[in-house]
C-alpha positions in Angstrom: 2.0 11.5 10.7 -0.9 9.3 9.4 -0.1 5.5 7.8 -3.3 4.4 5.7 -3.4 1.0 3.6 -5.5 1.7 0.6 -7.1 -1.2 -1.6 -8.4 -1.3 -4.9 -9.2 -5.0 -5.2 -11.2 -6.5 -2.9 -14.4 -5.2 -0.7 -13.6 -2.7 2.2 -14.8 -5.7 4.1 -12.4 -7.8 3.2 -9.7 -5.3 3.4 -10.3 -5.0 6.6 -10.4 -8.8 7.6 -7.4 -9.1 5.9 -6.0 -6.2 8.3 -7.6 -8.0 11.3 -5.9 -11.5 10.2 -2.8 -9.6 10.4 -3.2 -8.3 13.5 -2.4 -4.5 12.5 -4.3 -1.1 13.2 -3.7 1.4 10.6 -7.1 2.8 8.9 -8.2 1.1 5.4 -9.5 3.1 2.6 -11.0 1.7 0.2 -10.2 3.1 -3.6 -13.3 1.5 -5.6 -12.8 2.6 -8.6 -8.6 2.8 -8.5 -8.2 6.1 -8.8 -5.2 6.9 -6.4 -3.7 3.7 -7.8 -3.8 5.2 -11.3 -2.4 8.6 -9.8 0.8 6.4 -9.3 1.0 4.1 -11.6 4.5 4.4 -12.9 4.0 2.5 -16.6 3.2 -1.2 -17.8 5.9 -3.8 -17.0 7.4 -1.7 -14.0 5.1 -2.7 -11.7 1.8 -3.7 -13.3 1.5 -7.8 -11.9 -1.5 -10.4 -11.4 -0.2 -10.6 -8.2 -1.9 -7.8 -4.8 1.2 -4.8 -4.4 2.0 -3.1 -1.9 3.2 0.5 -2.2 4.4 3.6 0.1 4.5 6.3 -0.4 6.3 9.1 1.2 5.8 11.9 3.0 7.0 14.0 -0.1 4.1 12.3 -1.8 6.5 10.0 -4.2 6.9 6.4 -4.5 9.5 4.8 -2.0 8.6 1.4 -2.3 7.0 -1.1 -4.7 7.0 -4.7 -4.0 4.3 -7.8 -5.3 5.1 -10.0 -2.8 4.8 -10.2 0.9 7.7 -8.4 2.3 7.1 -7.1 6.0 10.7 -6.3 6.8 11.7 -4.6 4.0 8.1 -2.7 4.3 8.9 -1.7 7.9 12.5 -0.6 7.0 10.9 2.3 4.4 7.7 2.8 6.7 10.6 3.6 9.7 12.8 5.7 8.0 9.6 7.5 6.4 8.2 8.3 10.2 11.9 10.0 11.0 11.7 12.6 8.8 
């Protein structure tokens, strides 16, 4: 299995700095014009924010976590339990 981050909002370069600053190693893709953000977009007011998001999605393909704030735990957890299956 493959974990990717993929941004929409900044520069690949600064996606990647960002990775760096966090010390992780997974691949960045770079979504310039938001396409795969719009493939999951689940409506306004669900989870449309000012504010970066971070989504997972599953192996299945479907959304198993949305969150607009920094949450590495709770990340982890569904990241984890996504790699058992």
């Amino acid at each position: 299995m493959r974990v990717w981050a993929i941004g929409s909002q900044d520069s690949l370069a600064s996606l990647q700095a960002f990775r760096d600053q966090l010390g992780i190693s997974m691949t960045i893709l770079h979504d310039q014009g938001g396409d795969v953000r719009d493939l999951y977009n689940v409506g306004k007011g669900a989870t449309n924010s000012v504010y970066p998001e971070d989504w997972i999605i599953g192996v299945d393909g479907t959304v198993r976590y949305v969150n607009n704030s920094y949450d590495p735990v709770g990340m982890s957890a569904v990241i984890e339990a996504e790699l058992a299956k």
